[in-house]
Structure formats: structure tokens, C-alpha cells
C-alpha positions in Angstrom: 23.6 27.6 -2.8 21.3 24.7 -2.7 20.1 23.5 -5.9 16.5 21.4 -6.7 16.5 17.8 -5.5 14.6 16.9 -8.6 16.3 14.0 -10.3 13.1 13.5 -12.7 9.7 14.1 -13.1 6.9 12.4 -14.9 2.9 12.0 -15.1 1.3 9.9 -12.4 -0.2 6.7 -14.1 -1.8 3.5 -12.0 0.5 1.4 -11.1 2.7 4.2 -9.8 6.2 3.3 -11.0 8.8 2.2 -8.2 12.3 1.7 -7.3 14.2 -0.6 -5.6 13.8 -2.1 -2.9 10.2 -1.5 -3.7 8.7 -3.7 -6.8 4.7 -2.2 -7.4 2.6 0.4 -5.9 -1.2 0.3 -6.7 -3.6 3.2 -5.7 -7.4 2.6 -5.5 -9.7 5.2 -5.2 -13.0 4.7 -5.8 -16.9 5.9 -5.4 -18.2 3.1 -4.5 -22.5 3.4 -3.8 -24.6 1.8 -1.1 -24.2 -1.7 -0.6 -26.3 -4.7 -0.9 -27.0 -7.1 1.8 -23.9 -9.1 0.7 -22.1 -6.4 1.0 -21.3 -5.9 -3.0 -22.9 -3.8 -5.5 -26.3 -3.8 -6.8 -26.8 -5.5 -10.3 -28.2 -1.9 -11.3 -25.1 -0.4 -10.8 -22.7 -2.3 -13.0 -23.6 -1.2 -16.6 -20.3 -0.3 -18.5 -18.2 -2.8 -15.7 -16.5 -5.7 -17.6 -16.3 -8.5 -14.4 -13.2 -10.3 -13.3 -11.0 -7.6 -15.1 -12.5 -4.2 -13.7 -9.9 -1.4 -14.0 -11.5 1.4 -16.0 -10.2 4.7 -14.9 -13.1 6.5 -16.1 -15.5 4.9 -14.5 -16.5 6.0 -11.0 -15.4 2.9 -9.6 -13.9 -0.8 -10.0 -14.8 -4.0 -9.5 -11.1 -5.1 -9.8 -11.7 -9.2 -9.9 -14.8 -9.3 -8.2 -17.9 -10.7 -9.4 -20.2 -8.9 -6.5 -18.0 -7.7 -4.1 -14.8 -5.3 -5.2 -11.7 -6.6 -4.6 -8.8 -9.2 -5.4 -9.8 -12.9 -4.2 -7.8 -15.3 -3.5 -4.6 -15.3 -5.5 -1.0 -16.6 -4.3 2.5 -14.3 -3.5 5.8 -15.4 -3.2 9.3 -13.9 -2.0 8.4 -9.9 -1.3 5.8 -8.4 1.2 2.9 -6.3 1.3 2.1 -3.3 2.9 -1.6 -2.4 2.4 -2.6 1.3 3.6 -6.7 1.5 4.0 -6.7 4.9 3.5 -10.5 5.2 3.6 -13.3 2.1 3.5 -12.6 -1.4 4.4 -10.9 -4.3 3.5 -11.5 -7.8 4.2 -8.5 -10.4 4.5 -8.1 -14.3 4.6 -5.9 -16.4 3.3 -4.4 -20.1 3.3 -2.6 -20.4 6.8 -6.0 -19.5 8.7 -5.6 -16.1 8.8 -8.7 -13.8 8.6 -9.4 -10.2 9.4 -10.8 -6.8 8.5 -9.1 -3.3 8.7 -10.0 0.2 7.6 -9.9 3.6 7.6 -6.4 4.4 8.3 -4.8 0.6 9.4 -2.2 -0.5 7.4 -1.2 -4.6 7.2 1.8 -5.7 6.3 2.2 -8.7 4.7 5.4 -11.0 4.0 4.7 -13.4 1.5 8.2 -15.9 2.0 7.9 -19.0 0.6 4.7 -18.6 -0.4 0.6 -17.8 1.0 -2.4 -17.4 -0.8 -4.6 -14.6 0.3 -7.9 -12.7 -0.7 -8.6 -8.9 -0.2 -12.0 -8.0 -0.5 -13.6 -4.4 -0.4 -17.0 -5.4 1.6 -19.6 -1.9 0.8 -20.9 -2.2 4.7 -22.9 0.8 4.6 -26.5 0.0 2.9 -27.9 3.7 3.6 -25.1 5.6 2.2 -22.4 5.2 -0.2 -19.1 4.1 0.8 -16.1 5.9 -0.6 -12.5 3.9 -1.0 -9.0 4.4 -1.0 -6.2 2.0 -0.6 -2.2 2.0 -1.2 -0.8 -1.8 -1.7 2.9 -1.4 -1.8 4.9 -4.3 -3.0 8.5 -4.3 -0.7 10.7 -6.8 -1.8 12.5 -9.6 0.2 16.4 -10.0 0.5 17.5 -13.7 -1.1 18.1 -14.3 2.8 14.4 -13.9 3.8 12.9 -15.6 0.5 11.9 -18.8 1.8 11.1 -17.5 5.3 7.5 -18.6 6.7 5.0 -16.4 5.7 2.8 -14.5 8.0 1.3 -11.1 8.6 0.8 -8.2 11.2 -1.3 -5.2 11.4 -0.5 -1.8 12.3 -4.0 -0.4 13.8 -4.2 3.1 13.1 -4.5 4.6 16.3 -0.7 3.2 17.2 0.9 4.5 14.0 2.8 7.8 15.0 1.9 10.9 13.2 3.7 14.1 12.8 2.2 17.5 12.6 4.4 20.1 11.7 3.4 24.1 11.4 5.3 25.9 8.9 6.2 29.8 9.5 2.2 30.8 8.5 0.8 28.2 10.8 -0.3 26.3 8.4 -0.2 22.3 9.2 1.9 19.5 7.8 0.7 16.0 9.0 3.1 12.9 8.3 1.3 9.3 8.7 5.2 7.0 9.9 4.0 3.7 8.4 7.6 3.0 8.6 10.9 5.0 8.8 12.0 7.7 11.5 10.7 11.4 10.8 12.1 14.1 13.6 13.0 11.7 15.8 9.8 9.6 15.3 9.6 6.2 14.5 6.9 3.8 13.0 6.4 0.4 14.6 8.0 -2.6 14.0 7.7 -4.1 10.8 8.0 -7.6 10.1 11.1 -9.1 11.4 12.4 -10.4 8.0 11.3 -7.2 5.8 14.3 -4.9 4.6 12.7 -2.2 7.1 13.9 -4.1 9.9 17.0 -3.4 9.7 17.4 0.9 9.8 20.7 0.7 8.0 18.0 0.4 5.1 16.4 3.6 5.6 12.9 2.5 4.8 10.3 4.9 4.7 6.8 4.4 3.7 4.8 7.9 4.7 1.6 9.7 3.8 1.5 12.9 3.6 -1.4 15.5 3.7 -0.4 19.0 3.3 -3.1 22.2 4.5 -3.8 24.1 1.7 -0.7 26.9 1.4 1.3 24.6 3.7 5.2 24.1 3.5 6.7 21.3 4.2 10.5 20.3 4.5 12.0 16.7 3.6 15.2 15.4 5.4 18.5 14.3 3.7 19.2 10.8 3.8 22.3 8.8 3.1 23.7 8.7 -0.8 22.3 5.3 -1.7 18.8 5.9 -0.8 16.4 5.6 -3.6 13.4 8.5 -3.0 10.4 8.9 -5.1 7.2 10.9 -3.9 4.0 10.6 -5.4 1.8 13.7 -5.4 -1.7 12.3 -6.2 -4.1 14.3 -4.9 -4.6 18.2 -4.8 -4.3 21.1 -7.4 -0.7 22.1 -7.4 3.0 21.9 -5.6 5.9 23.8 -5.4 9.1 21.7 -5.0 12.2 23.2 -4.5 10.7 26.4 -6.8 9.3 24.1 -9.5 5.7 24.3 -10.0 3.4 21.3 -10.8 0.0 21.2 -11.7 -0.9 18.2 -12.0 -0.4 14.9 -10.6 3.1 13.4 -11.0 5.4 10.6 -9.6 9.6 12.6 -8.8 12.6 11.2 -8.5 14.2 12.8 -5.9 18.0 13.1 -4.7 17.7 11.9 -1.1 20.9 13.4 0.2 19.7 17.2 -0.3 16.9 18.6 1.4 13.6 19.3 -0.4 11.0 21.9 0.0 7.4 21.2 -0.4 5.1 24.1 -1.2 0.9 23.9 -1.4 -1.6 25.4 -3.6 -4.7 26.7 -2.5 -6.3 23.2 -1.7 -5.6 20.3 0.7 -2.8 18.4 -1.0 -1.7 14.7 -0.3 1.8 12.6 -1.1 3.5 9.3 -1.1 6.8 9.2 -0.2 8.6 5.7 -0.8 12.5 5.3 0.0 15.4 3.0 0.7 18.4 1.2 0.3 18.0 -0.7 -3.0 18.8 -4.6 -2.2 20.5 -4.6 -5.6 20.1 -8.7 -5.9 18.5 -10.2 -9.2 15.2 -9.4 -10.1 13.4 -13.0 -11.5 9.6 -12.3 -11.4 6.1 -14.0 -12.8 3.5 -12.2 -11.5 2.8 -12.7 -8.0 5.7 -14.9 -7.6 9.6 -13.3 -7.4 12.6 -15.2 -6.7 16.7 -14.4 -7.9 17.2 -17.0 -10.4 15.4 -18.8 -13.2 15.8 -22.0 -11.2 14.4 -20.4 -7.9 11.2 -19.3 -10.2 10.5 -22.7 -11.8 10.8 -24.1 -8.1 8.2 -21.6 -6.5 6.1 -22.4 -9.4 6.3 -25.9 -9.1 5.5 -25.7 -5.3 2.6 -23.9 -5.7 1.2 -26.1 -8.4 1.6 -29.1 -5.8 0.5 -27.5 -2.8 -1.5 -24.2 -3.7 0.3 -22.9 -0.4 -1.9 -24.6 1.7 -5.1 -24.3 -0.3 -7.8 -22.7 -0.1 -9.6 -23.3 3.7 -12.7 -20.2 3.5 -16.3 -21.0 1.8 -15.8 -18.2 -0.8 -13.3 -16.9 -3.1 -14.5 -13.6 -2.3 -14.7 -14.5 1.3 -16.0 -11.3 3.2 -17.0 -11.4 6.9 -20.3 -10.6 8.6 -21.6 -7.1 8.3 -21.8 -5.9 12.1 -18.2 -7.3 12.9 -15.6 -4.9 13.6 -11.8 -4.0 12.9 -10.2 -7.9 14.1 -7.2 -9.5 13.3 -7.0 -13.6 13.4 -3.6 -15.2 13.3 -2.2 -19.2 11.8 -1.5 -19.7 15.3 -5.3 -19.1 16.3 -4.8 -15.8 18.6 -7.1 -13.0 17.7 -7.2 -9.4 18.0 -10.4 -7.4 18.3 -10.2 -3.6 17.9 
């Protein structure tokens, strides 16, 4: 007889905890209100907000390090990658190589830091005559000592090209799996970066949202003995997982080799699921900057302090992009993509 998956349980709390390979997961979700013609938040609006260190839970929503417009400017990474999941509102990218861009509302960029790159991700408000609601993943993969000191550079993953699975259980009732990376039923995400620990499938990333129809089932596969798999279950009333109920919001551990069933309340439910191969190589970190040694660290350090990873080229720290533009994507070698 098949006994629970469940390895361990505990309450959800911002940042969610991770495993290796992964380092950090942070979750945003926030109310934001009508924006101004800069595209940040009216003056009005800001009583109980303490600027440049916004992270209240309580309130209804966070500046983060912005002074006007939400979001994180510009701030260095070194030696893991990214893999930022616009859920729901936009995001504004640029950073030190060139690179500029704006994605939302379901595109996902990933990110691989390498030897270093500065970047800044605002959260422009670019409707004025409504509010603008929010909700971002930024999942922090680590890099292999191999793939360290590789260039750094990013790609996006426009959400109309990411697969998605639907999947009815016996009652009809829908299961819909976002593939940001991984295989599902014989589905399989795009390409990550070349030099990310996805790249390789032996690793058995998989990074996957998953929204569940209110009394939905929904089955995970087995995977190989070393994976490390956690799920997330962060929005919703209650789950059933392998006949033990939660109701509340909670982070599992879960033994990837065994099967695990996934049973919904009465309301729309929605999960992270975050799994692999652990890279099981030393851990050295500062911050935003992660090496293997003490001596790697100090070098990293001491490279950004001399170059600031190819400064800072863009007028603003909070550098957001013109109202009317679309979904783009510019590249450090120039090329552009316009969605």
C-alpha cells in the first residue's frame, strides 16, 4: 500500500524556504492602486510605508526599495540565476550590460548572474484609471562551480510559448500546469539558459505553477531518489495531500520518488512546485553575491568594488520605461524583441 509522500510540513512565511539546488524564493503579491503619471504611487497613498525598506505584510501593498515606483533598483548578483515569474502586473528590467525590457502577466525571465551584472526590477503602476494588482515569484537557482564565472546574460520565456498542461480528473474538474521548466506528461518547457543546472535533464529541474479548480485532483509524478521536492501551497482555502488535510497555507517537503495526490477545497487553489538534483558543492554567500570558497567571495567582492559590473548606464535607479510601450526585450548585443 502506498503510504503519504509527506517528508515535512510547515507554515508558509515570505521568503518561502528552499532546497538545493534552489537558494531563495520570494513571493509578491500586492494591491497596488492607480498610478501616477510616473508610473509610481501617489504621495497620498503612502501613510504607514517606511521607504527604501518596504516589506510590511500587513499592509496592502510594498514599496520594497522604491522611493516612487515599487520595486528593487539597481543592485548587483553573482554566481546563481534568476527566474522571475510575473504572475500578474508588470515589471520593468535594465541592467549594466545594456539590457532593458518589460514583461508581464504570465512571462517569466530568467536570469544568470555568472561573474557578475547589476540589474534593476521595477513594478511601473501603468494603469492611471484603475488599480493595478501584482504578483511575482523570483526564484533564486544556483550555478555549478563550472558555470560561476560564465558571462552573464538573460532570456525571456514570453508567455504565450510556455507549455501548459490541463489535466481533468475523474469529476471533470481541471488541473492546469504552467512548465516554466521541467518535463510534465511528456511536456517540456523551453530551453533554459545554457549554463543553468536545468540544462542538463539529468538534473530534473522543475519549476511549475499550479492552479487547481475548486474540488480538483491532481496527481504528481515520481522522480528519481535524489531529487529534492518542495511545493508551496499559497493561495486557496484548503488541500488534501495524500489524505492529509491543510487549511492553511504551508511550504511540504515531499519524497519525490512516490507519487502524490493533490486534493482541492471548495475554492480555486494555486501551488509552487520547486525540484531537483541538489549540486551538493559549498555554499559561500553575502547577499547578492555566492561563490564556493571564502577566497572566491572576497574575489567577487573585490571585482565588483572596482568595476560595479559594468556600472550603472540608465538615467534612473528606478529606471522604468515609457508608459504606452509594450512587452520588449533588448539584449547586450543590441538585438531587440518586441511582443
Amino acid at each position: 500500500m502506498k503510504t503519504h509522500s509527506i517528508l515535512g510540513a510547515e507554515p508558509l512565511a515570505a521568503p518561502f524556504k528552499t532546497e538545493d539546488p534552489f537558494m531563495f524564493c520570494a513571493y509578491h503579491k500586492d494591491a497596488y492602486p492607480k498610478g501616477n503619471e510616473s508610473l509610481g504611487v501617489n504621495k497620498d497613498r503612502l501613510a504607514g510605508h517606511s521607504m527604501g525598506s518596504d516589506f510590511d505584510p500587513q499592509l496592502d501593498f510594498r514599496m520594497y526599495h522604491g522611493s516612487n515606483v515599487p520595486g528593487f533598483p539597481y543592485h548587483p548578483h553573482s554566481g546563481f540565476e534568476t527566474v522571475t515569474i510575473a504572475v500578474e502586473g508588470a515589471v520593468d528590467h535594465s541592467d549594466s550590460l545594456g539590457g532593458a525590457g518589460r514583461f508581464m502577466n504570465g512571462d517569466v525571465q530568467w536570469l544568470t548572474a555568472g561573474k557578475g551584472v547589476q540589474h534593476s526590477e521595477m513594478f511601473p503602476l501603468l494603469h492611471t484609471d484603475k488599480d493595478n494588482p501584482f504578483e511575482l515569484f523570483q526564484i533564486w537557482l544556483n550555478l555549478p562551480s563550472k558555470s560561476k564565472k560564465v558571462d552573464a546574460h538573460y532570456k525571456m520565456l514570453w508567455s504565450e510559448d510556455i507549455p501548459v498542461v490541463e489535466l481533468k480528473d475523474e469529476k471533470g474538474k481541471l488541473a492546469k500546469v504552467k512548465v516554466v521548466a521541467g518535463t510534465l506528461n511528456g511536456t517540456k518547457a523551453l530551453d533554459p539558459n545554457p549554463n543553468s543546472w536545468a540544462a542538463d535533464p539529468e538534473n530534473e529541474i522543475a519549476i511549475w505553477t499550479i492552479k487547481l479548480e475548486a474540488g480538483a485532483t491532481f496527481t504528481l509524478p515520481s522522480a528519481s531518489k535524489a531529487v529534492n521536492r518542495n511545493i508551496y501551497f499559497h493561495e486557496g482555502t484548503e488541500l488534501t495531500i495524500d489524505g492529509q488535510l491543510l487549511n492553511s497555507h504551508a511550504r511540504l517537503k515531499l519524497d519525490a520518488t512516490q507519487t502524490t495526490t493533490i486534493e482541492n477545497g471548495d475554492e480555486e487553489a494555486s501551488i509552487l512546485l520547486l525540484q531537483g538534483k541538489p549540486i551538493g558543492e559549498p555554499v559561500v554567500q553575502y547577499g547578492p553575491f555566492v561563490a564556493n570558497t571564502e577566497q572566491e567571495l572576497h574575489e567577487t567582492m573585490a571585482l565588483y568594488r572596482q568595476t560595479e559590473f559594468g556600472g550603472w548606464p540608465w538615467p534612473m535607479r528606478e529606471q522604468v520605461w515609457d508608459k504606452n510601450k509594450g512587452r520588449f526585450a533588448k539584449f547586450a548585443d543590441g538585438t531587440e524583441v518586441v511582443k
